[in-house]
C-alpha positions in Angstrom: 114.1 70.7 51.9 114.5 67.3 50.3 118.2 67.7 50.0 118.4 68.3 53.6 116.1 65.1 54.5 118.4 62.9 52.2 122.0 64.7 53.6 120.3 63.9 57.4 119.4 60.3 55.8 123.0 59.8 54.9 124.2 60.7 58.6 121.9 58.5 60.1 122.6 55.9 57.8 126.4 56.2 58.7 125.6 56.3 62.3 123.5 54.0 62.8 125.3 51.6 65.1 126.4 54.2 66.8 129.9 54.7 66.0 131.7 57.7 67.4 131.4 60.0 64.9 131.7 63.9 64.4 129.7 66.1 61.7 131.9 68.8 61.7 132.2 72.1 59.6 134.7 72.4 56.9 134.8 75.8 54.8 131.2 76.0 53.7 130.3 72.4 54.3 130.7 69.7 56.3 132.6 66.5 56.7 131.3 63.4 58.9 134.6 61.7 61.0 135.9 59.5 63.1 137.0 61.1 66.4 141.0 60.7 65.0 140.2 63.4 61.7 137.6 65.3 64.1 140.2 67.5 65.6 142.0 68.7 62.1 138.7 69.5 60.8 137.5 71.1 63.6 140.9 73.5 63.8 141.8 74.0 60.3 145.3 75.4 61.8 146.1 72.2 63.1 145.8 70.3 59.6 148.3 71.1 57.0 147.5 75.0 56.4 150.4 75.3 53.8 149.1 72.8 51.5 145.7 74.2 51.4 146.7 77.5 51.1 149.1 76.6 48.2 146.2 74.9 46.7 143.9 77.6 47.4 145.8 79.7 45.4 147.0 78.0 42.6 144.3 75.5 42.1 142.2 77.0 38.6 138.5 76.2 38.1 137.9 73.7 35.4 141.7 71.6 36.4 141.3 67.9 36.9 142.8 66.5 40.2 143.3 62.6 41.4 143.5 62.5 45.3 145.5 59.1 46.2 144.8 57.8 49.5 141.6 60.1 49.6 140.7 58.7 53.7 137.5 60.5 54.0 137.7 63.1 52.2 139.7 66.6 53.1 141.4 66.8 50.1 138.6 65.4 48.2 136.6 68.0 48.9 138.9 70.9 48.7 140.1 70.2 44.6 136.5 69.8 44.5 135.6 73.2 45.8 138.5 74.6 43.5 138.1 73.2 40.1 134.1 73.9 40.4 131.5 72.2 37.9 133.8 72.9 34.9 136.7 70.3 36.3 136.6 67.0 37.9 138.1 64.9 40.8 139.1 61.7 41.2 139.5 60.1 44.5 141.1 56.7 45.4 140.9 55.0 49.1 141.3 51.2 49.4 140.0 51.4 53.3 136.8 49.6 53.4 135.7 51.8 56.3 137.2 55.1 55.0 135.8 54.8 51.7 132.1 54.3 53.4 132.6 57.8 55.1 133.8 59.1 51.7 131.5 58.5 50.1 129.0 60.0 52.4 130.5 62.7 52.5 130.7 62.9 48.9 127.0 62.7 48.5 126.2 64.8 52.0 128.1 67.9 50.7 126.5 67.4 46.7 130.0 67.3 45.0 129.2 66.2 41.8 132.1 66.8 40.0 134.0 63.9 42.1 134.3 60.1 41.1 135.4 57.8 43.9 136.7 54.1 43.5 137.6 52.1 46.4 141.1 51.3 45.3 144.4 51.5 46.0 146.9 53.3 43.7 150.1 51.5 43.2 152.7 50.4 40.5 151.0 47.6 39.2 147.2 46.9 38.5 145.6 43.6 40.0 145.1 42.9 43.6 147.4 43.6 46.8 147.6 42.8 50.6 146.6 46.1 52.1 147.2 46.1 56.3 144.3 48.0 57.7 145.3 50.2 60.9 143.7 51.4 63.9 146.0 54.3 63.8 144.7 56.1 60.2 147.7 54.4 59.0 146.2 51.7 56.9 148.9 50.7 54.2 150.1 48.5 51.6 152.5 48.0 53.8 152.8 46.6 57.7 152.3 49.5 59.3 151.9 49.5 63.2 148.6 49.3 65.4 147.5 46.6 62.7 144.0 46.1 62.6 143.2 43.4 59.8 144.7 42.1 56.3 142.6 42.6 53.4 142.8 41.8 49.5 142.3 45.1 47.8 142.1 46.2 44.0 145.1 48.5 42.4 145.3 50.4 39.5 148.0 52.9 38.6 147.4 56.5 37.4 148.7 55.8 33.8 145.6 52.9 34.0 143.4 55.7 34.3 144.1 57.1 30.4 143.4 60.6 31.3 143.4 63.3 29.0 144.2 66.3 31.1 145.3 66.0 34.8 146.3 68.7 36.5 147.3 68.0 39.9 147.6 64.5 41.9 147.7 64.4 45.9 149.6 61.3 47.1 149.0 60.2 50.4 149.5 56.4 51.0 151.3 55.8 54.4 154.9 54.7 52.8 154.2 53.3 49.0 153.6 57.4 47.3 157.5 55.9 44.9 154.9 53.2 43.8 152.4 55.4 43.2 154.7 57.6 41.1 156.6 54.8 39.1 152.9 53.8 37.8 152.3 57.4 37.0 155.1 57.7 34.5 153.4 58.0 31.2 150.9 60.5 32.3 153.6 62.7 34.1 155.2 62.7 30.9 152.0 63.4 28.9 150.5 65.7 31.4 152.8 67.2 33.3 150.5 67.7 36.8 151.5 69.1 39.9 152.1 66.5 42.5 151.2 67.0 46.4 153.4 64.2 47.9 153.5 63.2 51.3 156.5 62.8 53.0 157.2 61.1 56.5 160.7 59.4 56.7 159.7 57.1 59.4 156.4 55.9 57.4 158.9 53.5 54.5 161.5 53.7 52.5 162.4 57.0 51.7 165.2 57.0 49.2 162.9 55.2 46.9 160.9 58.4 47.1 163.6 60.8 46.7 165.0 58.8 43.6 161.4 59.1 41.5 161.8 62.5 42.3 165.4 63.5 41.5 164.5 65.4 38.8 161.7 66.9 39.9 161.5 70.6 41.3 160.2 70.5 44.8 159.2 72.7 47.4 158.7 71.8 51.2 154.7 72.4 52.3 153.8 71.1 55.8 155.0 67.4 56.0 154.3 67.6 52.3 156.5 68.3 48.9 154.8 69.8 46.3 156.9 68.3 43.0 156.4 70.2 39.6 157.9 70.5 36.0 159.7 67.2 35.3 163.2 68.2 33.5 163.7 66.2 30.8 166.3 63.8 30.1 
């Protein structure tokens, strides 16, 4: 009963100038969104069904996971789900607004096992002009239907001095060759799995494809899912 006073607290809280947003359902919980994610969690089908279900079946309980460009959540929650209360996630979203509903729904759906830092993940640590969208596009780069220009925090993934890490989900609307050229030293120490988006029209692809020319890869969705690094 108190747990469902604070969860309804949280919503409230979130909603309270009345924002359009959805509390949908999403495998055995549920996800507060904006009305642009609303329809992907409300028809799972429509929202890249071949990376969940390769995660769903490959992900182990007790793996570590870092979900770059986290937005509110989806794949937050799902590693979370996966690795259970013997591994841990660690999810990154430089969106002011974004990481306000992650967060929410970090602490609406009790996922303890997740650490969340607004903060972008690039190739350099410091601070970076990050071009909010109105589109779910918000970038480190100009993206289109521009919304504001922030000042953000960075870190890379080698910053991070993990141990163990398992699996990394790259999302970032055009910078995911940044992302990987500061994730070097752990690749090479850790050897995760990556989840990489991949949208020609969202920046420079053949920056992308040369971090990952000697990576295995395997088309998932709009995804690649890059694993085994050879060695050179």
């Amino acid at each position: 009963m108190i747990k469902e006073r604070l969860r309804g607290a949280i919503v409230r809280n979130l909603m309270w100038k009345r924002a359009p947003y959805y509390l949908c359902r999403y495998y055995e919980g549920r996800l507060i969104c904006p009305p642009s994610f609303a329809k992907w969690t409300v028809r799972p089908e429509v929202w890249e069904p071949e990376s969940r279900k390769y995660l769903e079946d490959h992900v182990k309980s007790g793996d570590i996971a870092v979900d770059v460009g986290a937005g509110i959540g989806h794949y937050t929650f799902l590693f979370s789900r996966l690795v259970g209360d013997a591994g841990m996630v660690y999810a990154f979203e430089p969106d002011p607004f974004m990481f306000k509903i992650l967060e929410a729904n970090i602490r609406l759906n009790g996922l303890d096992n997740v650490v969340a830092e607004q903060a972008a993940i690039a190739d350099r640590t410091g601070e970076m002009t990050f071009y909010m969208s109105t589109v779910g596009q918000s970038s480190l780069l100009p993206m289109r239907g521009l919304r504001s220009i922030i000042t953000v925090k960075t870190l890379t993934i080698d910053s991070l001095n993990l141990a163990r890490l398992d699996w990394v989900k790259i999302d970032t609307e055009g910078t995911e060759a940044a992302v990987l050229r500061g994730t070097k030293d752990t690749v090479a120490k850790c050897t995760p799995r990556l989840l990489v988006e991949f949208i020609p029209e969202n920046g420079p692809v053949d920056d992308l494809l040369h971090e990952l020319e000697d990576w295995k890869v395997m088309g998932l969705d709009h995804n690649i899912l890059c694993w085994r690094p050879q060695k050179q």
